[in-house]
N, C-alpha and C positions, 0 to 999 in steps of 0.2 A: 163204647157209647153208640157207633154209629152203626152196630146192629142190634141195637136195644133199642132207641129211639125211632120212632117217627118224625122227618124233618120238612116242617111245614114247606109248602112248594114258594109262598111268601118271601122265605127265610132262604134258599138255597137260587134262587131266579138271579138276583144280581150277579153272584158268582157263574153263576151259566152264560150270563151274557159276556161278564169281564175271561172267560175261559174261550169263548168263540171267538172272542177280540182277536187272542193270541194264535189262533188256529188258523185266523183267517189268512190264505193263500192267493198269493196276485201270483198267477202261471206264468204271463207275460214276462216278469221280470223278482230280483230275490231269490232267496237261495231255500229251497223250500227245506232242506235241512235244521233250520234252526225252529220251526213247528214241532220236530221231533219228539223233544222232552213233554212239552203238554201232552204228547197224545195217550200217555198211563194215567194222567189227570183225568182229560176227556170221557175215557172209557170208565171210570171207577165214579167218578159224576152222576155218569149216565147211569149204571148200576143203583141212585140213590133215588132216583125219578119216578115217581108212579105216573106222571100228567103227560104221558109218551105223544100226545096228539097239540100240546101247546105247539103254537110257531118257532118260540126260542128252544124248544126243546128239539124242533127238526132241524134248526138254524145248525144247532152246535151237529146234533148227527153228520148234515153233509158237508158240513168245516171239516170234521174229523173222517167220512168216508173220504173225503180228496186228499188227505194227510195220509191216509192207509194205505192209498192207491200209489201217491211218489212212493211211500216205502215199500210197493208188490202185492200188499196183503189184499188181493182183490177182491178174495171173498169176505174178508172181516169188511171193506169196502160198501160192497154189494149189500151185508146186509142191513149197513147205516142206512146208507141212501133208500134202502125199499120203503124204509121204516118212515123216513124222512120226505116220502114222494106222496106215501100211504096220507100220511098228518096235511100235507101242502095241498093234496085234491079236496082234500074234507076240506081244511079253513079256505080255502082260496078258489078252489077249483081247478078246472084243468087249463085253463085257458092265462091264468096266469103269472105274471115274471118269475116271480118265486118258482111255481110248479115248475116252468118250463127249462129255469135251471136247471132244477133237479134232475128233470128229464135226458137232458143234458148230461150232466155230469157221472149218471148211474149209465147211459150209452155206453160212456169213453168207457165203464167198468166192463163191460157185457165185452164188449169188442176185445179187451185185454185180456178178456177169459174164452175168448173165441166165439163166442155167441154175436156170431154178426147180423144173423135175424132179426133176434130182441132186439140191440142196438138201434138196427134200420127200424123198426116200430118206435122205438122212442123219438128217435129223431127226428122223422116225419111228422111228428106228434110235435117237439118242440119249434119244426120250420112252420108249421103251418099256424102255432100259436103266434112266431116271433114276427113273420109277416104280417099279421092284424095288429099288434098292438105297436109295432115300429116302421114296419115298411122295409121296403126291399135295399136301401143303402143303406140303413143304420149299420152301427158295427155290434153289433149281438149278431144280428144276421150272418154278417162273413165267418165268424164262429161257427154258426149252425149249419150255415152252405157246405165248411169247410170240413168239419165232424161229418157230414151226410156223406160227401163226397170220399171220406178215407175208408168208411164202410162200406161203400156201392165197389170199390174199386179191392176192397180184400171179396169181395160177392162174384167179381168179374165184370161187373157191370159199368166196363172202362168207359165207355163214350158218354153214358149217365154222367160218372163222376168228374169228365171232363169238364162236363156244362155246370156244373155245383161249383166246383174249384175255379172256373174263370169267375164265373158271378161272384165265388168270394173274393179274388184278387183284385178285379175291380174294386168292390168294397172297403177291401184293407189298404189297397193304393191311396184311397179317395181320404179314407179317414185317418189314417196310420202314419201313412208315408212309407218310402221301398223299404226302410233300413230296420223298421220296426219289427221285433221278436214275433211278432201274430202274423206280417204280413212273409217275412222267413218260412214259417211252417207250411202258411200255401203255397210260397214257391216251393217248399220241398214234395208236397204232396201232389201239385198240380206236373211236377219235373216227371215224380216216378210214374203216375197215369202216362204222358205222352211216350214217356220209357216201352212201357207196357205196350202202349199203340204204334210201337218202332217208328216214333219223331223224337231219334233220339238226338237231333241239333236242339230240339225245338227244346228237349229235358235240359241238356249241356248249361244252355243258356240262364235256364230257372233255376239251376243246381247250383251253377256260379252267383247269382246272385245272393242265393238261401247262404249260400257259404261265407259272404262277401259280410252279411250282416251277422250272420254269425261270432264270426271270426272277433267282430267288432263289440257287440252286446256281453259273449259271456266268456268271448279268448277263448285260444285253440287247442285248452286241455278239456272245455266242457263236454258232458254224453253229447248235450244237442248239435255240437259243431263236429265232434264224430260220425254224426248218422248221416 
């Protein structure tokens, strides 16, 4: 039936929203594993969709690119998200939350595929939207600070990414608190820069901490408290 029929976008939308539900991924914290099983769903969905430019139609794409990306699949990833940045400039523009998500999120893709250029284009792209519509402490910010700063420092461009990665630590201190999984990842990122910049007490000290919270958040058999 369902390659014989046409299935009104009416008819199959609730299901796309109740599929994104289950897609949806908090990085912070949860086990992104158990997203897993929807994502044959998500894709076979998608496959049924003619209306590729609706919002809930990009909504589920970049649910499911950031579900592709825990599991590697960078390029099946890359091409949700294009698809899903593509639909969010038309309805929304560039300027924002949505878009700049995406922006966002299709970076961290680019960078895992080695494309740290792109990356650093999107990024800049989503710092300069997140600072208009939130300001400089919000915590989207220390994300974006934080994202900006791990691609300037795969670029070389250590003492740049110094000043992104304190901006965001302040930020995740202020909103988070030290113990918190988001504010972990800039001690780890802001540790390896100083590494890099041989202050390697100055790293020791951000390393111990990243580890401290670690240890504690997802136990010391997690990838993340490994790295």
């Amino acid at each position: 039936i369902k390659h014989s029929v046409d299935i009104p976008f009416s008819d199959i939308s609730p299901l796309i929203e109740s599929l994104t539900s289950l897609l949806e991924l908090d990085q912070s914290k949860g086990n992104p594993i158990k997203r897993f099983p929807w994502v044959i769903f998500g894709i076979n969905l998608l496959k049924q969709v003619t209306f590729h430019e609706d919002p809930i139609v990009a909504k589920l794409q970049s649910y499911l690119g950031l579900v592709l990306k825990v599991q590697g699949d960078y390029n099946g990833a890359k091409v949700l998200l294009e698809k899903a940045l593509y639909s969010c400039e038309k309805n929304f523009g560039k300027e924002h939350p949505n878009t700049t998500s995406v922006y966002s999120n299709l970076a961290i893709v680019l960078e895992n595929l080695g494309d740290y250029k792109g990356a650093k284009v999107l990024l800049e792209k989503a710092l300069i939207s997140d600072e208009k519509n939130f300001g400089k402490e919000h915590p989207n910010m220390a994300i974006t600070y934080s994202n900006l700063g791990s691609v300037l420092k795969k670029l070389g461009d250590y003492n740049e990414a110094k000043v992104l990665l304190e901006k965001a630590l302040f930020s995740c201190e202020k909103n988070f608190g030290e113990k918190h999984p988001s504010t972990a990842t800039v001690y780890s990122n802001l540790g390896s820069v100083l590494q890099s910049l041989g202050d390697y007490n100055g790293a020791k000290v951000l390393l111990e901490k990243a580890l401290y919270s670690c240890e504690k958040n997802f136990g010391e058999e997690h990838p993340t408290t490994a790295i």
